[in-house]
C-alpha positions as CSV (number, residue, x, y, z in Angstrom):
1,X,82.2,-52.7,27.8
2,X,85.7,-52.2,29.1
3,X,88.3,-53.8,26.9
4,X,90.6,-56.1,28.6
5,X,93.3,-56.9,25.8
6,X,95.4,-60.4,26.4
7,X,97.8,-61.7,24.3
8,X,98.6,-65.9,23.9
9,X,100.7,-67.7,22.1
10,X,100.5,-70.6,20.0
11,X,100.5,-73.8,21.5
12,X,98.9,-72.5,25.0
13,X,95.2,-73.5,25.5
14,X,92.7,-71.1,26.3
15,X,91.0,-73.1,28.3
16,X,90.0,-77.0,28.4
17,X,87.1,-79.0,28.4
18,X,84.9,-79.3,31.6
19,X,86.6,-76.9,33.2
20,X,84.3,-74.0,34.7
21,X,84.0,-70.7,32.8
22,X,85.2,-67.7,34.4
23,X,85.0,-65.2,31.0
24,X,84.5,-64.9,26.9
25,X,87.0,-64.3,24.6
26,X,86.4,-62.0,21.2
27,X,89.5,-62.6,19.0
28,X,91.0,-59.5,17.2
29,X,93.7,-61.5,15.6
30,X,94.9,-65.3,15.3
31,X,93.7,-68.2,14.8
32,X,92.0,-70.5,17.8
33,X,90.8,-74.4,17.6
34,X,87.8,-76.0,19.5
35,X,87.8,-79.8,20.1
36,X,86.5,-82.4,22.2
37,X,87.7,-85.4,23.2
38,X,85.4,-89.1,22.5
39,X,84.9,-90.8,25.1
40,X,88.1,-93.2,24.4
41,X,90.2,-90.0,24.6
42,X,90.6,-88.9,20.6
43,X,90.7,-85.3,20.2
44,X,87.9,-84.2,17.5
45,X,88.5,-81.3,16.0
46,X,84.7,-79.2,16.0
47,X,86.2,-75.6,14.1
48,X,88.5,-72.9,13.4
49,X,87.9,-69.6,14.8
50,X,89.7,-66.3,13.6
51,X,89.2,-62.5,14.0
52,X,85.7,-61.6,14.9
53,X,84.5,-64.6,16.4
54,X,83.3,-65.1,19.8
55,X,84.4,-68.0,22.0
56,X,83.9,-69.4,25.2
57,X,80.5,-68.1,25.9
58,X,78.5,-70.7,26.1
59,X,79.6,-71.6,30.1
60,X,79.1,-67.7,31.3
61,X,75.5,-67.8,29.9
62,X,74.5,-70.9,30.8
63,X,76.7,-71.5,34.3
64,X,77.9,-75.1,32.7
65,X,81.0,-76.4,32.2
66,X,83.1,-76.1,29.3
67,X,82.1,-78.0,26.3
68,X,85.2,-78.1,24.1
69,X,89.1,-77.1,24.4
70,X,90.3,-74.1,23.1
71,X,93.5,-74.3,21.6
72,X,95.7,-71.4,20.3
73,X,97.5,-72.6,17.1
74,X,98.7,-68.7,15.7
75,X,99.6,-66.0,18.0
76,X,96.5,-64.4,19.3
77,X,95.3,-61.2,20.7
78,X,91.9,-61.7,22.7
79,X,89.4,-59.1,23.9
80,X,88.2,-60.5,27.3
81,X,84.7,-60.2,28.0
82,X,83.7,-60.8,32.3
83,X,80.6,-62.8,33.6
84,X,79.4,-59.6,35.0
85,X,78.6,-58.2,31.4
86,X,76.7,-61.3,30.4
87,X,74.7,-61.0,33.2
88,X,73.9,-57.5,32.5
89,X,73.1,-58.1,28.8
90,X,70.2,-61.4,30.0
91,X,68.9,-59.5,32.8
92,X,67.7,-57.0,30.3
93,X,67.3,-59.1,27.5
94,X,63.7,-59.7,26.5
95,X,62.6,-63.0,27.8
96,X,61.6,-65.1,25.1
97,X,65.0,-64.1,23.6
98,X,66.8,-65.5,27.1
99,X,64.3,-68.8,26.9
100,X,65.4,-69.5,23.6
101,X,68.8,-68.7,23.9
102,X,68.6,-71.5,26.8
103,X,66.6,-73.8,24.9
104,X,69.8,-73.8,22.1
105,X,72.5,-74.1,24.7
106,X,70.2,-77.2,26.4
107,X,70.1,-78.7,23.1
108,X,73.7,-78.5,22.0
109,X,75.0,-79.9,25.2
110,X,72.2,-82.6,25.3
111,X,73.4,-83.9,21.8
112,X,76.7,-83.8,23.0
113,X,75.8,-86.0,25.9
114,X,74.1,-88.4,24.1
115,X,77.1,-89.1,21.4
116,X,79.7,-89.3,24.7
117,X,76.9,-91.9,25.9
118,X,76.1,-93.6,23.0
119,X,80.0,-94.1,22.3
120,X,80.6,-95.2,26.0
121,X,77.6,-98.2,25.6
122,X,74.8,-96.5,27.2
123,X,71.2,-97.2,26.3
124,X,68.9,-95.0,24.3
125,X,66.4,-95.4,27.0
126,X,68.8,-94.2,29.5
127,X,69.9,-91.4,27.8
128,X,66.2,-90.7,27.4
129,X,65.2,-90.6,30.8
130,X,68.3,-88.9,32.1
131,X,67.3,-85.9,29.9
132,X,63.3,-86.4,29.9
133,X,62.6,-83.9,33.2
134,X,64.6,-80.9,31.7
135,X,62.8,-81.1,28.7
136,X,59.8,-81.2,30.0
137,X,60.8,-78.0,31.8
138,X,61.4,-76.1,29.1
139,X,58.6,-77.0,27.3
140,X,56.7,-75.5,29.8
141,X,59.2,-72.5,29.4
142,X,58.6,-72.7,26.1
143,X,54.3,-72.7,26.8
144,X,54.5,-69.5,29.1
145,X,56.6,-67.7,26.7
146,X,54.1,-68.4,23.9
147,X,51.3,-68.1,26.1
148,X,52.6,-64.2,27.5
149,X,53.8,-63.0,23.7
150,X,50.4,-63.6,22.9
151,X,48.8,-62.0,26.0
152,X,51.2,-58.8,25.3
153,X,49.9,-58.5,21.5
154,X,46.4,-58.8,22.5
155,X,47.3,-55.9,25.3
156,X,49.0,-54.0,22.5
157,X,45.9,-54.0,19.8
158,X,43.4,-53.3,22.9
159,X,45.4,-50.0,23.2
160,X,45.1,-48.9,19.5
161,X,41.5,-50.1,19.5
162,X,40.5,-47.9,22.3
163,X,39.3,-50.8,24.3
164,X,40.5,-49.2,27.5
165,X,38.1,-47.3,29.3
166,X,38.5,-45.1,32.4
167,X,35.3,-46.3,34.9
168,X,34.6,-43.5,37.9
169,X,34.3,-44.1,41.1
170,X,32.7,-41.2,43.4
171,X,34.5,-39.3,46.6
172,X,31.8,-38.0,48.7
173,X,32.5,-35.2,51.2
174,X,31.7,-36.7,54.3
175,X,30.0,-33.8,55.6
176,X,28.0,-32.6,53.3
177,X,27.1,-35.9,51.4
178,X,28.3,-34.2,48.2
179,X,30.1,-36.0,45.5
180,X,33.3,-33.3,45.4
181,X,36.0,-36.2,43.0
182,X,36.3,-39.1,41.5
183,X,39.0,-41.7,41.2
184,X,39.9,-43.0,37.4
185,X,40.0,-46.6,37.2
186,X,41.2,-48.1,33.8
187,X,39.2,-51.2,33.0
188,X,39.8,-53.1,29.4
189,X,36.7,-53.7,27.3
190,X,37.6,-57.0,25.8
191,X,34.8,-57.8,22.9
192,X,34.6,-61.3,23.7
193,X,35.7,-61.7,27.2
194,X,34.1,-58.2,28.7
195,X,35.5,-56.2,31.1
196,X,38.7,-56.9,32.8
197,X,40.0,-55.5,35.7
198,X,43.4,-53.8,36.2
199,X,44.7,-56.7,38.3
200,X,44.8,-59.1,35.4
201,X,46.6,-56.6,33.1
202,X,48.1,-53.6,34.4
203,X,51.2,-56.0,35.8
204,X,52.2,-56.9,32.1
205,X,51.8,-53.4,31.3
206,X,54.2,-52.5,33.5
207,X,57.0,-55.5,32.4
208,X,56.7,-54.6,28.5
209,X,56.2,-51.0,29.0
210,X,52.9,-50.6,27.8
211,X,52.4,-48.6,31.0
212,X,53.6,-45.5,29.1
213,X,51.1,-45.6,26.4
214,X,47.9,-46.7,28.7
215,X,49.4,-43.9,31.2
216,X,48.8,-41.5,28.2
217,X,45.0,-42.4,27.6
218,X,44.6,-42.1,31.2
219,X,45.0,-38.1,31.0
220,X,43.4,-37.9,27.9
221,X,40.4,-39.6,28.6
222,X,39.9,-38.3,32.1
223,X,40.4,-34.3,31.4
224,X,37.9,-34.9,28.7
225,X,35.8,-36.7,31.0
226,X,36.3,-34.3,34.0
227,X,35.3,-31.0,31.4
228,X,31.6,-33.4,31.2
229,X,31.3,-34.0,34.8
230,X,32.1,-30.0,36.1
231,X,29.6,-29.1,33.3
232,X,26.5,-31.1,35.0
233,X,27.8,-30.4,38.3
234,X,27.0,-27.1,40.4
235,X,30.6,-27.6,42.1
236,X,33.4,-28.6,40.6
237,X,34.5,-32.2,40.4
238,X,38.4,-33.3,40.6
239,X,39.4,-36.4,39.3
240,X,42.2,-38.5,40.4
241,X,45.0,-40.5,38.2
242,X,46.9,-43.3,39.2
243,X,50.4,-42.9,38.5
244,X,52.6,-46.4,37.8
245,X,56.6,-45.8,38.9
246,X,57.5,-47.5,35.6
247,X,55.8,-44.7,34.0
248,X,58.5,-42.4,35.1
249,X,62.0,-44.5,35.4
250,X,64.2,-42.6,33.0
251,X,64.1,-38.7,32.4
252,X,63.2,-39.7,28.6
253,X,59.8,-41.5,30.0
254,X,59.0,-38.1,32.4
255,X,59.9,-35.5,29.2
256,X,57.9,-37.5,26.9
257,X,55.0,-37.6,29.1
258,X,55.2,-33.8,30.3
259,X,55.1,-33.5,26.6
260,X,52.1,-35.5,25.8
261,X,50.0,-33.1,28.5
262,X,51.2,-29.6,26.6
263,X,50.7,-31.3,23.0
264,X,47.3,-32.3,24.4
265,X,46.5,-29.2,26.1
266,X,45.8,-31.0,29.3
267,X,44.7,-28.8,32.0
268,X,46.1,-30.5,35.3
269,X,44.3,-27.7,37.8
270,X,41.1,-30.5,38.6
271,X,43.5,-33.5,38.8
272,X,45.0,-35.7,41.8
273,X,48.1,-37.8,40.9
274,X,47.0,-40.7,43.2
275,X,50.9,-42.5,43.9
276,X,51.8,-45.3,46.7
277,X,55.3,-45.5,48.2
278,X,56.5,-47.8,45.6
279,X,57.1,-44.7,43.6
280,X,59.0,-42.7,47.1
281,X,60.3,-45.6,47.6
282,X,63.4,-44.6,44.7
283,X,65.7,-41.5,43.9
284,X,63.4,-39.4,46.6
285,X,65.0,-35.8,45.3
286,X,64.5,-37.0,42.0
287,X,60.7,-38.3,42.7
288,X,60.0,-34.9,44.8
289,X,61.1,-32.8,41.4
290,X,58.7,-34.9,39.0
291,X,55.6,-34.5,41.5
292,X,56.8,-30.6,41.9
293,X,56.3,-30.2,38.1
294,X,52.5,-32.0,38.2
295,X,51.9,-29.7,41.7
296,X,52.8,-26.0,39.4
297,X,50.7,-27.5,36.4
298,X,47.9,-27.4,39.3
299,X,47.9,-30.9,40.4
300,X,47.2,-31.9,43.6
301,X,50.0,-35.2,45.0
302,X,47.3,-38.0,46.8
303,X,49.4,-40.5,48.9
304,X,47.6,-44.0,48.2
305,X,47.2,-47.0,50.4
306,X,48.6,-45.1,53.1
307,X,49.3,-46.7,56.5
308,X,50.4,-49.9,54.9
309,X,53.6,-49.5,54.6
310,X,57.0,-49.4,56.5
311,X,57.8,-45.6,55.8
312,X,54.4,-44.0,55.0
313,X,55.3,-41.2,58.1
314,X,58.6,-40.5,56.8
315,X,57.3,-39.7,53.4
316,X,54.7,-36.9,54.3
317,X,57.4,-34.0,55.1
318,X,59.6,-35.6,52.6
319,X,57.0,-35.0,49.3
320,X,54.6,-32.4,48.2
321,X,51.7,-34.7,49.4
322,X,48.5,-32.7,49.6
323,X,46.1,-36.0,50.4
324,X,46.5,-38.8,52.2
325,X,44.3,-42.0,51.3
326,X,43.6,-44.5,54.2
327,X,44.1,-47.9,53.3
328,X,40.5,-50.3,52.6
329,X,41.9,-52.9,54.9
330,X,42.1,-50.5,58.2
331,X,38.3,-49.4,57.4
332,X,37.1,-52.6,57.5
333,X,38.5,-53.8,60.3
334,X,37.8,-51.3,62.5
335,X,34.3,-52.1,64.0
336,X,35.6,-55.7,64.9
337,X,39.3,-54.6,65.9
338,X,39.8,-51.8,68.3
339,X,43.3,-51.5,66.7
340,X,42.5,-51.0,63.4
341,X,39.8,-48.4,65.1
342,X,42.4,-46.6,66.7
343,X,45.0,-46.3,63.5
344,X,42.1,-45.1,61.9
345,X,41.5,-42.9,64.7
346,X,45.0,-41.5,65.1
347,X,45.7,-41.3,61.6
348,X,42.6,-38.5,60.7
349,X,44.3,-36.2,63.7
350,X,47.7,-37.1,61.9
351,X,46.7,-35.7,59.0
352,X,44.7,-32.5,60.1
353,X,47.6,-31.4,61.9
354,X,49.7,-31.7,59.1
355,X,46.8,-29.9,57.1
356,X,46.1,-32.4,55.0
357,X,42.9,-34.1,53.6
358,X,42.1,-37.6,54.3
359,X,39.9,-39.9,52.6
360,X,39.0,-43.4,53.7
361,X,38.9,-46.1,51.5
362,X,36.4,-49.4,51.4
363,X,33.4,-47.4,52.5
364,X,30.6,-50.3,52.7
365,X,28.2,-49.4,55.0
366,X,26.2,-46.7,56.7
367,X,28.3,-47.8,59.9
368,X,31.2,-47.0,57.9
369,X,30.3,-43.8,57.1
370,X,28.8,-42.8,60.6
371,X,32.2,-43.9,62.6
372,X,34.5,-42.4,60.1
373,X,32.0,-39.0,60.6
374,X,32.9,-39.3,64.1
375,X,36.3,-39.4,63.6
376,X,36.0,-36.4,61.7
377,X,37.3,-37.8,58.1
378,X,37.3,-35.6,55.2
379,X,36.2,-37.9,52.2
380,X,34.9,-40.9,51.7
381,X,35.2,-43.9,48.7
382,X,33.2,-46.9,48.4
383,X,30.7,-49.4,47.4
384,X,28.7,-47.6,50.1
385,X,28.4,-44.6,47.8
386,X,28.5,-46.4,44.0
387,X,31.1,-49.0,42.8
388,X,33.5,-47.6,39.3
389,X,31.2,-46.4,36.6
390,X,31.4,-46.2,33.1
391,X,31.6,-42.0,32.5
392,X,27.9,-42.2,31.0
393,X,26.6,-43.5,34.1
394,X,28.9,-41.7,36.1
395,X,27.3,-38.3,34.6
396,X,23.8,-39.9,35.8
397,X,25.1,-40.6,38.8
398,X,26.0,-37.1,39.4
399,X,22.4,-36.0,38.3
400,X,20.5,-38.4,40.3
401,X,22.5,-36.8,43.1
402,X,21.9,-33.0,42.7
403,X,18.2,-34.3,42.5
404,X,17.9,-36.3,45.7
405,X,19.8,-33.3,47.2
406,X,17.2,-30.6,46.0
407,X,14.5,-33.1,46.9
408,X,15.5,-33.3,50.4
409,X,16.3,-29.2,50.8
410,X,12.7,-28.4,49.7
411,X,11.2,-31.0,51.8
412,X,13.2,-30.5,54.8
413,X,13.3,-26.6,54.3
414,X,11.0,-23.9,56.0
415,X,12.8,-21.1,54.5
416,X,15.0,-20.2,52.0
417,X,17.6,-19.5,54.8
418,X,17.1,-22.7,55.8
419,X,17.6,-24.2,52.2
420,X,20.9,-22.0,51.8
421,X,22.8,-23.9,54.6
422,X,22.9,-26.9,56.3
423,X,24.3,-27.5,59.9
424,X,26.5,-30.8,59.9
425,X,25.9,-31.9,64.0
426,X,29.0,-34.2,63.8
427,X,31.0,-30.3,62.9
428,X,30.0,-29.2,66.1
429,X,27.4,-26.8,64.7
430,X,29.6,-25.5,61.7
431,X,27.8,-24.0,58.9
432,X,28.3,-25.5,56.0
433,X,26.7,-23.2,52.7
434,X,25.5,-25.1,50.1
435,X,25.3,-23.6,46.5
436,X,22.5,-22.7,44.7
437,X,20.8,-25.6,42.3
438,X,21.3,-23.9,38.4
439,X,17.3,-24.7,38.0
440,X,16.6,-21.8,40.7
């Protein structure tokens, strides 16, 4: 804080009663009395401040009038402290602290109007209904508050009971019908309640800064889980992370979690760091550093939800963006909008030209698939392939699927030539090798 000395002499008043606050005082020396005035004009004294004290606050935090005089009664020298400050200090306060805080200033002036009242032949039920509506307010204040403290604790003991689980959700290569990655998706295991999805919890996450610490089992639990897949797997998998912008909004969050990876030994080389443009959206040459640093730990940078918002082209010769994900909303509209068919259209030829992968989202149906196939998409993701599984099922999944695969090679195949490759019509008669099953 900048300090703004002022110096007033006795007898001059600081400021008067019902008068609107423009700044708080911290005295350094002298001596300063707070009144009031009744309502048949006697002056009341309420204290004596001296060095140390703070006055005149109450109308900067609150944005109400004075509710005393402040009277200078030995030469004073005043620290002045601007609106601005205030603001800055409750914007970042935490907010059951700022709902209390308002709760206190509500109270002392709502005494305060009562006794003026009361003095000035007023009713009791007046009084009471004058007051009733912003009481009942800050009850409900007071509810919420209680209500997300305890919603925050719960979040906080879920996260040192393991209770949050990464489910997998397969990315099939669209012309081969292998499952080449899978997408992490955090899910919370309540005991009682069951699973809960990260709509209903990642947002208060990201407001207390739990983010960092779920962020942290994220890597964990997927390089462990991704080790599994690639060893029941004859190709190897990939797996992709989201990454939350509140994870990395101060250098001290990005150190600490570069950190975490070498304390953990995490090995980045089969990992996606899935972002959306709220992350680009801030310091970009700061953002294109911390996604450089994932990329030479061998990361690959997937741009999420593309296509939805107001910058998304800018953004891919701007970042190290290896993959671009198409938004769920464009693939399902596209056999009913001829719009929505041609963004989806255009923006698989955007993205080869720029030599970039592109997976579709929202896969649901077989018509899905076959249109996006004609369109020549890389990858796709849906409930057309499997919804998010848990990584046990996941690894049965993937087993199930090397089976059906060999199934239909030795009941399609007439050679072993045959069996070694597969020609993908929709590829223009590419040749597509396919790898040897580990049982052979």
């Amino acid at each position: 804080m900048d300090k703004h000395r002022i110096q007033v002499r006795a007898g001059a008043r600081l400021f008067e009663e019902g008068c609107s606050g423009d700044c708080a005082y911290i005295i350094e020396k002298g001596e300063i009395v707070i009144s009031s005035c009744t309502s048949n004009g006697t002056e009341v004294q309420l204290a004596i401040l001296g060095p140390g004290n703070l006055v005149g606050e109450m109308a900067i935090i609150d944005g109400g009038p004075r509710t005393a005089t402040a009277s200078v009664v030995e030469d004073a020298e005043l620290i002045v402290i601007p609106p601005e400050h205030f603001a800055r200090l409750i914007d970042t306060a935490d907010p059951t602290v700022t709902l209390l805080m308002q709760v206190v200033l509500h109270r002392y002036r709502n005494m305060k109007e009562r006794y003026a009242l009361s003095t000035n032949g007023v009713s009791k039920t007046e009084i009471s209904e004058s007051t009733g509506k912003v009481e009942a307010d800050l009850v409900q204040q007071a509810g919420l508050a209680k209500e997300r403290i305890a919603r925050e604790q719960e979040l906080r003991n879920a996260i040192i009971n393991n209770e949050l689980e990464l489910f997998y959700q397969p990315i099939t290569d669209l012309r081969t019908g292998r499952v080449v990655s899978c997408e992490g998706l955090i899910r919370w295991i309540d005991p009682q309640q069951g699973i809960i999805p990260p709509n209903h919890f990642i947002p208060l996450a990201e407001e207390t800064g739990l983010i960092e610490l779920i962020g942290y089992q994220v890597f964990e639990q997927a390089y462990k889980a991704v080790k599994e897949f690639n060893n029941h797997s004859e190709k190897n998998i990939d797996v992709s992370v989201n990454l939350s912008s509140r994870q990395i909004e101060t250098d001290e969050q990005v150190e600490k979690l570069f950190e975490f990876l070498a304390e953990k030994q995490i090995d980045l080389n089969n990992f996606k760091i899935e972002i959306t443009e709220t992350l680009l959206m801030s310091d970009q040459e700061r953002v294109g550093e911390i996604l450089m640093r994932f990329k030479e730990m061998g990361a690959k940078i997937s741009l999420d939800d593309f296509g939805t918002g107001y910058s998304s082209f800018s953004y891919l010769h701007l970042f190290p963006i290896d993959k671009i994900k198409i938004d769920r909303s464009f693939v399902s509209s596209m056999h009913k909008n001829d719009k929505s068919k041609a963004i989806v259209r255009s923006l698989c030829s955007l993205s080869s030209s720029l030599d970039m992968k592109v997976i579709a989202e929202g896969v649901e149906s077989v018509q899905d698939e076959e249109m996006l196939n004609s369109f020549d998409y890389d990858y796709g993701q849906g409930y057309y392939y499997a919804k998010p599984l848990p990584k046990r099922q996941f690894l049965d999944f993937l087993a199930s699927r090397v089976t059906a695969d060999l199934n239909a090679s030795q009941n399609d195949s007439s050679s072993l030539g045959s069996l070694l490759t597969r020609r993908v019509p929709e590829r223009q008669g590419e040749i597509w090798p396919l790898t040897m099953p580990a049982c052979f």
